[in-house]
C-alpha positions in Angstrom: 2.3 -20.5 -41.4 1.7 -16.7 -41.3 4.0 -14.1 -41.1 4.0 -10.8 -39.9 3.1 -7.6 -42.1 6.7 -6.1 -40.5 9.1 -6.8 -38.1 7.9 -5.2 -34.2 11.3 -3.7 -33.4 12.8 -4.0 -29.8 11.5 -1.1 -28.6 7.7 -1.4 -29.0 8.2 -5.2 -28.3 9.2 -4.2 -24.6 7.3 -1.7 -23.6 4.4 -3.9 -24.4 6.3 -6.1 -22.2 6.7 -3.8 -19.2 3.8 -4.1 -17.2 4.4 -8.0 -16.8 5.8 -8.2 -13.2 5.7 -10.4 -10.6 3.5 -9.3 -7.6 5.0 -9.2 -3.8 2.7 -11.7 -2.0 1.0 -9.7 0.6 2.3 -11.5 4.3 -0.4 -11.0 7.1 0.8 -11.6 11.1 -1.9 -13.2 12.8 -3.4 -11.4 15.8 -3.7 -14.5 17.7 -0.7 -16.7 17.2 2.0 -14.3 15.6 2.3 -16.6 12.4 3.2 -15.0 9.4 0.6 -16.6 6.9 -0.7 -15.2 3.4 -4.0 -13.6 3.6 -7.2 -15.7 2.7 -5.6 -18.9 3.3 -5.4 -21.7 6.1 -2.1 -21.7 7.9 -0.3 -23.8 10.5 0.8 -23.3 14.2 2.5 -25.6 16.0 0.4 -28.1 14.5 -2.4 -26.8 14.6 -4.5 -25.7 11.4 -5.5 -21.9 11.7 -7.7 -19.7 9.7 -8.8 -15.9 10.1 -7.0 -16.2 13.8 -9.3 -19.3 14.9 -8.6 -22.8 15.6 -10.2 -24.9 12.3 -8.1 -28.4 13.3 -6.8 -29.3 16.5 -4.2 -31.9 15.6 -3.6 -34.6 18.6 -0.8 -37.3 18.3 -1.4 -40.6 19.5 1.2 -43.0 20.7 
């Protein structure tokens, strides 16, 4: 198995480390139904499936 040269102390092992971060997922209210959805993605409505703020499936119930 190989080993390392030297040993990477703490300090240069995290600041490598300091630009992994988790990302704030960008909400988007819809102009047409108020729904808070994430962009560029199908989202629901009272049952209904939306997408860019028009109807893609209409969603009946039968009894």
């Amino acid at each position: 198995m190989a080993h390392p040269k030297s040993k990477i102390s703490k300090q240069r092992k995290r600041k490598r480390r300091t630009h992994k971060k988790a990302v704030v997922p960008h909400v988007h209210l819809c102009s047409e139904t108020g729904e808070a959805h994430l962009r560029h993605h199908a989202y629901e409505h009272e049952g209904d499936l939306y997408y860019k703020g028009r109807l893609l499936v209409k969603f009946e119930i039968e009894e």
